[in-house]
C-alpha positions as CSV (number, residue, x, y, z in Angstrom):
1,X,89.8,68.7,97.3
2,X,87.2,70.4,99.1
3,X,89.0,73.4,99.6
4,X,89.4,73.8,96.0
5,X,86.8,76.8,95.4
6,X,89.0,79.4,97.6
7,X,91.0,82.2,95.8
8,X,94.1,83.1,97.0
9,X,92.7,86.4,98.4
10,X,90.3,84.3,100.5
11,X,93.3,82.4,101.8
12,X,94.6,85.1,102.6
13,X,91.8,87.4,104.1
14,X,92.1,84.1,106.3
15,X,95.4,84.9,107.3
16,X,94.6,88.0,108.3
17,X,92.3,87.6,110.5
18,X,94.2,85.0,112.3
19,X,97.5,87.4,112.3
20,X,95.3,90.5,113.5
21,X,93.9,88.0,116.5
22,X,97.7,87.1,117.4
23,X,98.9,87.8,120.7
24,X,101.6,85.7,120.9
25,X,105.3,87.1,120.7
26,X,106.6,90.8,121.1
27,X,106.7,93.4,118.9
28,X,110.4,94.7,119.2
29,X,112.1,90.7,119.5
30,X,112.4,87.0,118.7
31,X,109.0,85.4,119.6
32,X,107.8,82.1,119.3
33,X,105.0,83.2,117.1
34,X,101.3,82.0,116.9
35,X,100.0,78.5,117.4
36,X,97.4,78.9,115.0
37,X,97.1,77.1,111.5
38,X,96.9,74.4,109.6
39,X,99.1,71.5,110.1
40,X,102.1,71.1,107.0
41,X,103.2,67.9,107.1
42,X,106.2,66.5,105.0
43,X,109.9,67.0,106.0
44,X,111.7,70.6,105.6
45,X,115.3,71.1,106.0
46,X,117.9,72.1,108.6
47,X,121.0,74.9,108.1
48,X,122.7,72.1,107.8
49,X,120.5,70.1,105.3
50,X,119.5,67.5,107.5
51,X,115.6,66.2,106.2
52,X,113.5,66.5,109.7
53,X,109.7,66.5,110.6
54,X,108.1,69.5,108.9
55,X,106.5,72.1,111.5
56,X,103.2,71.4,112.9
57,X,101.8,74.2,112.4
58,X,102.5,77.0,110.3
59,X,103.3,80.7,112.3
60,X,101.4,84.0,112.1
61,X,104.5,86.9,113.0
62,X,102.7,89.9,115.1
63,X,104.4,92.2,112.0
64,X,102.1,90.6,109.5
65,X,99.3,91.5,111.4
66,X,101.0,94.7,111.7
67,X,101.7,95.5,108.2
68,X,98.0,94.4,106.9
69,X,96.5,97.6,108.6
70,X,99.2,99.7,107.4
71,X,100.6,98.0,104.3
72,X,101.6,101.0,102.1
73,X,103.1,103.1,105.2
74,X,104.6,99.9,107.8
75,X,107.7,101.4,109.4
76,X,109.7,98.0,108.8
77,X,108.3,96.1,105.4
78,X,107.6,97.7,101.8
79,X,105.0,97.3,99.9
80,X,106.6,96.2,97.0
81,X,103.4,94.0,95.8
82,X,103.2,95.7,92.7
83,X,106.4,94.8,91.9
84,X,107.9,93.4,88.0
85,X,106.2,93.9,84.9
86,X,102.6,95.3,84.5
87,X,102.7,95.6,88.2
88,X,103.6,91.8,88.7
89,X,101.2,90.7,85.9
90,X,101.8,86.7,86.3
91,X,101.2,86.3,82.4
92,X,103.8,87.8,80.0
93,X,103.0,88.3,77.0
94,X,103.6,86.7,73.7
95,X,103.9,88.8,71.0
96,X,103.1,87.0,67.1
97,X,106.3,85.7,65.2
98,X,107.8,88.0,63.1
99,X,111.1,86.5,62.1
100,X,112.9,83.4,62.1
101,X,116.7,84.1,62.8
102,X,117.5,81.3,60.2
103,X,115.9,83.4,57.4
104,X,118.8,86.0,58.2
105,X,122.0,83.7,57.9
106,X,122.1,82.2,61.2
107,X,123.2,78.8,61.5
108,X,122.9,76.1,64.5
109,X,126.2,74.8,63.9
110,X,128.1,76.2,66.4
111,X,131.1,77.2,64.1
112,X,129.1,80.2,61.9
113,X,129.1,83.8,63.6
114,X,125.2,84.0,63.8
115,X,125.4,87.1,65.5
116,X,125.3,89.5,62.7
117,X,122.2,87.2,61.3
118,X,120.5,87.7,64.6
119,X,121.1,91.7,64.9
120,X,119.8,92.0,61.6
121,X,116.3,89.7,62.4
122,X,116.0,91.5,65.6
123,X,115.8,95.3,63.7
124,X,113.6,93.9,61.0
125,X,111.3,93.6,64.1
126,X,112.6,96.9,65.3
127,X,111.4,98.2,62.0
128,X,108.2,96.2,61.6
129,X,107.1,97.9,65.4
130,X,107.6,94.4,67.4
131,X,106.9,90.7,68.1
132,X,109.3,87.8,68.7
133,X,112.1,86.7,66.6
134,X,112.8,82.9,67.0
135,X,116.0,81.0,67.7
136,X,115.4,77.4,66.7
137,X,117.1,74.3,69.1
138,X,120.2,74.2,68.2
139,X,124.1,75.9,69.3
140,X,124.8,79.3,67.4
141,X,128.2,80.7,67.6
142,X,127.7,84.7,68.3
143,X,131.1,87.1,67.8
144,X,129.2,90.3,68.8
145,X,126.9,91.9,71.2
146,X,123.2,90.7,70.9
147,X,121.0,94.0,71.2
148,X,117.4,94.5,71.6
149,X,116.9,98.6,71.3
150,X,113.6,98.7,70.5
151,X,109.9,98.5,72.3
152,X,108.1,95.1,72.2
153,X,110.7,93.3,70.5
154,X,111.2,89.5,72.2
155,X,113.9,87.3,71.6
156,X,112.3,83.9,71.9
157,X,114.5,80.6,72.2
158,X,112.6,77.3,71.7
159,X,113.8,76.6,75.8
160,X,117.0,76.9,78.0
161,X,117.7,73.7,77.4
162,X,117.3,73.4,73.2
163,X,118.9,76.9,72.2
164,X,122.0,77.8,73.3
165,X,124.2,80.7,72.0
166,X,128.0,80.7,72.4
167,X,129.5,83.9,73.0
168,X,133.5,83.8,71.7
169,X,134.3,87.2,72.9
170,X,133.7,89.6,75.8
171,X,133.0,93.1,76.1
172,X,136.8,94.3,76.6
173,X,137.3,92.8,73.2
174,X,133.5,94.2,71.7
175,X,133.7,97.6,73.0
176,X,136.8,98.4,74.8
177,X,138.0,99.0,78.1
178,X,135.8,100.6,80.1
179,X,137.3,102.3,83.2
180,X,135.4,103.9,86.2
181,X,134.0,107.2,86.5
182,X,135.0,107.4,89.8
183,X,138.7,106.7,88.6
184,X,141.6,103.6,89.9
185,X,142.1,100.6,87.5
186,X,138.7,99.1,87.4
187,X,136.9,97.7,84.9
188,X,133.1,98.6,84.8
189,X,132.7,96.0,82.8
190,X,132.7,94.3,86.4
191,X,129.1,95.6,87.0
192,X,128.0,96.6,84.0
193,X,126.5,95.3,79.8
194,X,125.9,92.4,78.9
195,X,126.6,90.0,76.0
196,X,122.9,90.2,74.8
197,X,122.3,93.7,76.3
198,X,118.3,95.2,76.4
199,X,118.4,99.0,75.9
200,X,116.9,101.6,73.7
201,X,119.5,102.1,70.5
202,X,120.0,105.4,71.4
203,X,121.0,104.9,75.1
204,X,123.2,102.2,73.8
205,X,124.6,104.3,71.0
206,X,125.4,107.2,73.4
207,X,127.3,104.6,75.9
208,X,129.3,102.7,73.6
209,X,130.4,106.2,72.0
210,X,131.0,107.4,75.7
211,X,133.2,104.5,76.8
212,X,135.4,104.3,73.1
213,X,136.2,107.9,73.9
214,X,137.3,107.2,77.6
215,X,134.6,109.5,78.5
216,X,133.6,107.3,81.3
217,X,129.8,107.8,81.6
218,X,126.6,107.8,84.0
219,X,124.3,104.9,83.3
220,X,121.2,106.1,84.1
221,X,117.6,107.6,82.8
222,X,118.7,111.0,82.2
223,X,122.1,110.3,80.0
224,X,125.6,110.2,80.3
225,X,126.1,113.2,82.0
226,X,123.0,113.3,83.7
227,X,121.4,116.3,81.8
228,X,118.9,114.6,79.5
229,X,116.1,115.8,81.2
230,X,113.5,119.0,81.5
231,X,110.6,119.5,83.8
232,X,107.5,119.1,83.5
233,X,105.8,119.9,86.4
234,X,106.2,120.2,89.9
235,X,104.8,118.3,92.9
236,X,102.7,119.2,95.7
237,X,103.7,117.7,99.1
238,X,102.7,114.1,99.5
239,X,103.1,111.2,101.5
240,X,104.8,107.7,101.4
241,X,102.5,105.3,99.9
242,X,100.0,107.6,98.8
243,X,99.1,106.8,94.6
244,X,97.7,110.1,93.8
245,X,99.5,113.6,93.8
246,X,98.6,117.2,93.1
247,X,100.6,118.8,90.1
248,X,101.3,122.4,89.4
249,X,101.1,122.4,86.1
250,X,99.0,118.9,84.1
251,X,98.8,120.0,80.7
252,X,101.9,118.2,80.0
253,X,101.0,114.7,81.3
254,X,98.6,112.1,79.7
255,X,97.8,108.8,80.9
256,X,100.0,105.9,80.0
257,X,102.5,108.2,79.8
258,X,106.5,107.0,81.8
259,X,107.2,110.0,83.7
260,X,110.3,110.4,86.3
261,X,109.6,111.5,89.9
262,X,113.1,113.2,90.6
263,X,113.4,114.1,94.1
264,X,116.7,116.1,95.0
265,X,118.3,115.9,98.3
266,X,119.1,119.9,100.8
267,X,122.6,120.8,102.6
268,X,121.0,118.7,105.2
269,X,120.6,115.3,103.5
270,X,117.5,115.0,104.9
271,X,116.2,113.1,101.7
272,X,119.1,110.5,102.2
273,X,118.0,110.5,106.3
274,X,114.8,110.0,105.2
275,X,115.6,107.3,103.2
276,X,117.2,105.5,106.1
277,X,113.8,106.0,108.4
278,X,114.7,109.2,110.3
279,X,116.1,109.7,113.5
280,X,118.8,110.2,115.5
281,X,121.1,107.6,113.7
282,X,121.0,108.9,110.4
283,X,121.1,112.7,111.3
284,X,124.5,111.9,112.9
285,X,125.8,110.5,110.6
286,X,128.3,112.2,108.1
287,X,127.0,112.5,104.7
288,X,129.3,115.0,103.1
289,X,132.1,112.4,102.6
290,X,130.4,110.0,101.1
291,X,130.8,111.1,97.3
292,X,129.6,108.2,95.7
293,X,126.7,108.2,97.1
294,X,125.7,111.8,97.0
295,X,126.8,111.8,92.8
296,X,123.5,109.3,93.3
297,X,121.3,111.7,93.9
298,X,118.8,112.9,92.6
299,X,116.5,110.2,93.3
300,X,115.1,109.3,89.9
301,X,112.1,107.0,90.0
302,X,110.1,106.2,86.9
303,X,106.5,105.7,86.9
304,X,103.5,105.4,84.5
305,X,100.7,107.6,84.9
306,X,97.1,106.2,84.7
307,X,94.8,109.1,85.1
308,X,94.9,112.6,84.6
309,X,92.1,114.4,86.2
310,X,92.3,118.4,86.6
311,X,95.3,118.7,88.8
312,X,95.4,115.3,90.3
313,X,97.5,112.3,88.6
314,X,97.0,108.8,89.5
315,X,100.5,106.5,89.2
316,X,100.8,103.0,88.3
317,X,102.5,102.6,91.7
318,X,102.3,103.7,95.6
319,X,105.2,106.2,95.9
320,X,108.1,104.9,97.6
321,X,109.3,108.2,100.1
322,X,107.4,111.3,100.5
323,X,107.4,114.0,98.6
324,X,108.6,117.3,100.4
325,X,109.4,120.8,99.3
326,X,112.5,121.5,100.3
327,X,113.7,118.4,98.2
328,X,112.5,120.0,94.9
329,X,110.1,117.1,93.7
330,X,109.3,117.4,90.1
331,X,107.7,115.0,87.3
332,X,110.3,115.1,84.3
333,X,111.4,113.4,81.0
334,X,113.9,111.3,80.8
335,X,115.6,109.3,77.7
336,X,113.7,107.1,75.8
337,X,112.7,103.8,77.4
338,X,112.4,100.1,76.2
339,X,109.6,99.0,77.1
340,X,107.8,95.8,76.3
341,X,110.9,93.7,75.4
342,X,112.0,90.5,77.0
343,X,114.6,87.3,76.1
344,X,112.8,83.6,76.5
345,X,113.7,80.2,76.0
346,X,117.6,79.9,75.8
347,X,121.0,79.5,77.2
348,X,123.9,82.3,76.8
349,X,127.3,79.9,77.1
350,X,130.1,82.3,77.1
351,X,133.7,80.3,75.9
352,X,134.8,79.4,79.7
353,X,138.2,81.4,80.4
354,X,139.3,81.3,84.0
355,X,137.6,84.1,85.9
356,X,139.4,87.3,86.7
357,X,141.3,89.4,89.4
358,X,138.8,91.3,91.7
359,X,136.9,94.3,89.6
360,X,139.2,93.2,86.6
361,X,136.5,91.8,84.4
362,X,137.1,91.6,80.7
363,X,133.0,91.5,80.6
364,X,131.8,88.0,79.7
365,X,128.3,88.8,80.8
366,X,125.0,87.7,80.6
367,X,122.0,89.4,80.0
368,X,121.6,93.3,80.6
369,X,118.5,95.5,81.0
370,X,119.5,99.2,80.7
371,X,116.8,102.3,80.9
372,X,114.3,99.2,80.2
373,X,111.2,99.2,81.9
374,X,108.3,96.6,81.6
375,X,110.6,94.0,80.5
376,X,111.2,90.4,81.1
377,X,113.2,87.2,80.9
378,X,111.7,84.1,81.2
379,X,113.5,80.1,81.3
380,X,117.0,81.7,80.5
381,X,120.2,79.8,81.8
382,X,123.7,82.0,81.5
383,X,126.7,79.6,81.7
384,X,130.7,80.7,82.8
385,X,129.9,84.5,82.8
386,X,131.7,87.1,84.7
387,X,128.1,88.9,85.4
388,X,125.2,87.0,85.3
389,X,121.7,89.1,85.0
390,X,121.9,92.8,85.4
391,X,119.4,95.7,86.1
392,X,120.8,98.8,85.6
393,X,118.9,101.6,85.7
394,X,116.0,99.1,84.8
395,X,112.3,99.2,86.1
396,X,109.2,97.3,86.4
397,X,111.0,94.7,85.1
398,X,110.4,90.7,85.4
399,X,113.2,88.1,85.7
400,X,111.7,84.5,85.9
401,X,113.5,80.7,85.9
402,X,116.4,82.5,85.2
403,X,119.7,80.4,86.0
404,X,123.3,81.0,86.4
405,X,125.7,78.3,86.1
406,X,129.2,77.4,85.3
407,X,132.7,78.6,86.6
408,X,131.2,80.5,88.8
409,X,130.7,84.6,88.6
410,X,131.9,87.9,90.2
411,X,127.9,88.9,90.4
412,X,125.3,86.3,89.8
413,X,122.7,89.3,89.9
414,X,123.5,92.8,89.8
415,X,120.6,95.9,90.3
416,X,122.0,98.9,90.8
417,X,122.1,102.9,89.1
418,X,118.7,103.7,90.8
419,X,116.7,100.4,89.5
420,X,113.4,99.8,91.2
421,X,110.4,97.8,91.6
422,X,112.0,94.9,89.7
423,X,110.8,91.3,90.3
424,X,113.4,88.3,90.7
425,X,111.6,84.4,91.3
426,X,112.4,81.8,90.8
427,X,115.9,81.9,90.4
428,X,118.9,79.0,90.8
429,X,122.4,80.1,91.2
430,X,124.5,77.0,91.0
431,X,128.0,75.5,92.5
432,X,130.6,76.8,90.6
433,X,131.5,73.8,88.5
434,X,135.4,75.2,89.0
435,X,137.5,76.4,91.8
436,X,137.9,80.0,92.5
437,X,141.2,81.2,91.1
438,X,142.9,83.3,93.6
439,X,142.2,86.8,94.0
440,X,138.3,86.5,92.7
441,X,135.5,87.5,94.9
442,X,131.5,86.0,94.9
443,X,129.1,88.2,95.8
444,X,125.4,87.0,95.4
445,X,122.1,88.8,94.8
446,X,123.5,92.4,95.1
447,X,121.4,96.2,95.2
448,X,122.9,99.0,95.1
449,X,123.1,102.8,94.1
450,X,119.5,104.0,96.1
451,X,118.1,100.9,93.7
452,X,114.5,99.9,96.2
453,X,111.7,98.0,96.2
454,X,113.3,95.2,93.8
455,X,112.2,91.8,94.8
456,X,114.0,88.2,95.2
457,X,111.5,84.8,95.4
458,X,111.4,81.7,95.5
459,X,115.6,81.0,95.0
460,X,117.9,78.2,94.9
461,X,121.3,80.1,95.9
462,X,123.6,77.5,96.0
463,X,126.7,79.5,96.4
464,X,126.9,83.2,97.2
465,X,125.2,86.2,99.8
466,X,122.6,88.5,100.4
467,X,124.8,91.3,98.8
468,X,124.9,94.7,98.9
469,X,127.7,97.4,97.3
470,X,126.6,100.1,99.8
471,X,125.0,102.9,98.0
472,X,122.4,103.1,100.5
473,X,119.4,100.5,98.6
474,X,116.3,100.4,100.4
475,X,113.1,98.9,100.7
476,X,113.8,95.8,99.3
477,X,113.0,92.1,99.9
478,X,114.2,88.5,99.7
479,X,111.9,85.7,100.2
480,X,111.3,82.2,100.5
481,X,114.9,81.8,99.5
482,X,117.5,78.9,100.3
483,X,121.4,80.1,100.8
484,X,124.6,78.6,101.1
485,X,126.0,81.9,102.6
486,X,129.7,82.1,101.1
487,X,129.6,85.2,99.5
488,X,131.1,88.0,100.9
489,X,129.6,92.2,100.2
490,X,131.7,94.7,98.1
491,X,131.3,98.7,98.8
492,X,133.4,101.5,98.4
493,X,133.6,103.9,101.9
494,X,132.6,106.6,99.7
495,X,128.9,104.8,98.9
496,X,127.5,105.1,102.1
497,X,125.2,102.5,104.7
498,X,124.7,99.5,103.2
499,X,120.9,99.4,103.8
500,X,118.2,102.0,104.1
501,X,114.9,101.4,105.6
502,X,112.6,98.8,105.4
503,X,115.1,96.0,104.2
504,X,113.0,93.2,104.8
505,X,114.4,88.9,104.2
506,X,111.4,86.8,105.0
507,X,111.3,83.2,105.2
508,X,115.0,82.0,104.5
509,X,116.8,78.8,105.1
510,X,120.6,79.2,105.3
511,X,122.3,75.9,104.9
512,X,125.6,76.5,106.5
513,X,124.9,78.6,109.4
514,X,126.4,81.9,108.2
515,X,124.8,85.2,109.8
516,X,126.6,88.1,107.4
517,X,124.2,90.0,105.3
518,X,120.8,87.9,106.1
519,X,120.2,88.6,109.6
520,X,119.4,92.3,109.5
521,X,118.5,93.0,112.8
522,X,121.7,94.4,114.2
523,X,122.4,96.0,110.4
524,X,119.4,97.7,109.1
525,X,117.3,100.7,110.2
526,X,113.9,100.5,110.5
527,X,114.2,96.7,108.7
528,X,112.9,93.2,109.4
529,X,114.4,89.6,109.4
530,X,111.5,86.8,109.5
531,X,111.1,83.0,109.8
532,X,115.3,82.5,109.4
533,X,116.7,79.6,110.6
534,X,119.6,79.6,113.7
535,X,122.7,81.5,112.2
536,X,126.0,82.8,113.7
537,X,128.8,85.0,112.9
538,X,131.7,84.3,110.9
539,X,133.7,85.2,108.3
540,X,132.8,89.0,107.1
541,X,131.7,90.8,109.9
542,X,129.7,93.9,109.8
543,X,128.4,96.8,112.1
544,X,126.0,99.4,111.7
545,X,126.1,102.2,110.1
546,X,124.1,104.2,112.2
547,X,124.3,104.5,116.0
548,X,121.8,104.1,118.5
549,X,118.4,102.0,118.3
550,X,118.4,100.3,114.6
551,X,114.4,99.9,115.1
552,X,115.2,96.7,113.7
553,X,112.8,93.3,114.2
554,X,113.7,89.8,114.5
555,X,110.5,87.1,114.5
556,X,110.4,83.6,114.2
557,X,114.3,83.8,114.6
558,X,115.0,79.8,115.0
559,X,112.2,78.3,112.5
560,X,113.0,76.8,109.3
561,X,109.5,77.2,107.0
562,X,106.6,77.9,109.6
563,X,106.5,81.3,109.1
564,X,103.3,82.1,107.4
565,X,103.0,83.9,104.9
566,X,105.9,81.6,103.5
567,X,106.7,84.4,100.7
568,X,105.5,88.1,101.2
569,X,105.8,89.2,98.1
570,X,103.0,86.5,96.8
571,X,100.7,87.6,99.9
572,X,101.8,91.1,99.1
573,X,100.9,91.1,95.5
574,X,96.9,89.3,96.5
575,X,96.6,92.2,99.8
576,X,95.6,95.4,97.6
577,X,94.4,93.8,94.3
């Protein structure tokens, strides 16, 4: 105990100075990494799950040193340390009770349709401006969507393992089918709502309306048809990293305020080359084909001011590309957001029906944020759903002890429609308690549709991949994760790469020896793959989607838990505090 005193940010000030003193290793391969540290102890695992003699020593990787001189502009690793809700704020809060769901007609017998009671206790603290409706232990039977729609309302279970709501119906049978914009036989409920489903009334409103009138919609901040939007100023050239900008025009900003940086791309698709790190990889490669990705764009990033002062405006977070003329950068509106809202202390069970054809999901889902930012979930399980937790068009958003279990799902995770800066730890995806019916697909912890720095820590993935739906995401991170790899990526041609730049997994133990979509080294531009564990190719196998040299680094390629930092976000989130 005589250690106790140190902080966290002394720990790591130590680290530091013991990575910027490392001369061990190169800085474009595999090394062997630092002899320095202190010794671990204990047993750590294999790829194959063997117990064996922890590490002596824990490893410093050159790129740590690296990235702690430059942290907001490294070439390889994001900073994605302000990551999740309040800019990773490790309390969340807890709003004062203002209704008991009981006091509305619900009842824990599992037979009653409480979700009508629930609805109506949830606007009452719509009405009453917020705080936290309570489920009490117990099973209640819901027939209907569970919807949060407004600000700093919390839905608050007595624990995962005491409340439990069981869902009777999916979304098919809810709302009605809901095909893709992008036209075949799909079901979007494959990748989109949820059965308890966090968005602001009128978002919802406008995309149930959409999809009853086969009027297949966008998702995203700035409506249906992407046009719910109008400028407010525009935005001097900037840099990467950089957490103040010049304006044209403040007198429509205020501090506190949720702005959208919108960031369109030029004939050349240098934004999108940008995104991918520069180069000569992606300016060769063919953009103009890939519609799916390019009806992405523009780049919509949402962001809270914090100070106004004359024309320069201080952001609640580093910007995440540069900021260039010819790409038309402008602060705008957007629709409204939810904000302040979160789901605690409960299980969603939906009725266990056999899991469906590939992209044919009748939408047993979990739980949705949509247009939500500065949300949460905290100790919630979701049991035999199609889609587990979903970001969607979400930011700043917090999802912790979450859990997926059951039958098994098509997405365990989803993040996708341009959501960013999200925060995923400590998270458990079980074995599917069922075999897969034929014709199913697992995918894993997916990102998608130009979604970046969204984090994954500290998870248990017992089943499933490193996933990604093309759509070019970048800037993103999973660490200090454990994997049976046996998912497999989805992606239509038309989306794009599958990574950007800076793509960074850090510290990750794969059980069964499985390289696809974990060691990024021959994948991702400009991206980094640290402390991982002896893998090999089977199954789905991928290429590059860019030619040439990836600027890709491999460290501590071989170890199983020496690298040090063990999880980057945590030593991230300490670095610039």
């Amino acid at each position: 105990m005589g250690n106790a005193h140190l902080t966290r940010r002394t720990l790591l000030i130590g680290t530091t100075a013991v990575a910027l003193g490392a001369t061990t290793g190169t800085a474009t391969g595999a090394t062997t990494g630092a002899t320095t540290g202190t010794a671990t102890g204990g047993t750590t695992s294999t790829a194959t799950g063997t117990a064996q003699p922890a590490a002596a020593t824990a490893e410093v990787p050159p790129l740590w040193g690296e990235f702690t001189r430059t942290p907001l502009t490294h070439p390889q690793i994001p900073y994605i340390g302000r990551a999740g809700h309040r800019g990773g704020a490790r309390r969340l809060p807890r709003p004062r009770v203002v209704a008991d769901v009981r006091d509305f007609g619900a009842v824990a017998d599992g037979a009653t349709d409480s979700a009508p009671a629930i609805n109506r206790a949830i606007a009452a603290a719509g009405r009453a401006g917020g705080g936290a409706v309570t489920i009490p232990p117990g099973m209640f039977r819901i027939d209907d969507v569970i919807r949060i729609g407004h600000s700093n309302v919390v839905l608050r279970g007595a624990g995962s393992g005491r409340t439990t709501l069981l869902a009777t119906k999916n979304l098919t049978e809810l709302i009605g089918v809901y095909g893709s914009r992008y036209g075949g036989d799909k079901s979007s409920w494959s990748w989109a709502g949820g059965l308890i489903w966090l968005a602001p009334t009128a978002r919802w409103d406008s995309l149930v309306a959409a999809i009853r009138a086969k009027a297949w919609p966008f998702e995203g901040w700035t409506g249906n048809r992407r046009d719910e939007w109008r400028p407010l100023t525009r935005v001097e050239p900037a840099r990467q990293g950089d957490l103040t900008v010049t304006v044209k025009d403040p007198s429509a900003l205020r501090p506190g305020a949720l702005v959208l940086l919108r960031l369109a791309d030029d004939a050349g698709h240098t934004l999108l080359e940008h995104m991918c790190g520069g180069g000569p990889g992606p300016e060769a490669y063919t953009w103009d084909d890939k519609t799916k990705l390019t009806s992405y764009v523009p780049y919509e990033w949402p962001v809270r001011i914090t100070r106004v002062h004359g024309r320069r405006v201080t952001l609640e977070r580093p910007l995440p590309l540069d900021v260039r003329p010819e790409w038309d950068p402008q602060l705008t509106t957007h629709v409204q957001e939810l904000t302040g809202s979160g789901v605690e202390g409960l299980t969603l069970e939906a009725t266990e029906t056999p899991q469906q054809p590939h992209l044919l999901d009748k939408g047993h889902n979990g739980v949705v944020f949509q247009c939500a930012y500065d949300c949460w979930a905290d100790d919630v399980t979701v049991r035999h759903v199609d889609n587990g937790f979903g970001l969607v068009a979400a930011s700043a958003c917090t999802l912790r002890h979450t859990r997926v279990a059951g039958r098994g799902s098509h997405h365990p995770y989803f993040c996708r429609e341009g959501s960013h800066d999200n925060l995923i730890e400590d998270f458990t995806i079980e074995a599917r308690t069922t075999p897969a019916p034929s014709g199913t697909q697992l995918h894993g912890i997916n990102v998608e549709g130009l979604s970046s720095h969204n984090v994954w820590s500290r998870g248990d993935m017992r089943t499933g991949t490193f996933d990604s739906h093309r759509g070019l995401p970048f800037a993103n991170v999973r660490t200090d994760i454990t994997v049976h790899n046996d998912g497999r990526h989805g992606g239509d041609a038309s989306a794009g790469p599958l990574f950007g730049a800076r793509f960074t997994h850090w510290n990750v133990r794969v059980t069964n020896g499985r390289a696809g979509m974990i060691r990024l080294d021959g994948l991702a531009p400009y991206s980094a793959t640290v402390g991982l564990n002896e893998v090999r190719e089977f199954d789905q196998i991928d290429v590059p989607d860019f030619a040439g040299d990836l600027h890709s680094r491999l460290e501590l390629y071989g170890t199983t838990d020496v690298v040090h930092p063990r999880n980057l976000y945590d030593a991230q989130r300490e670095l610039l505090r």
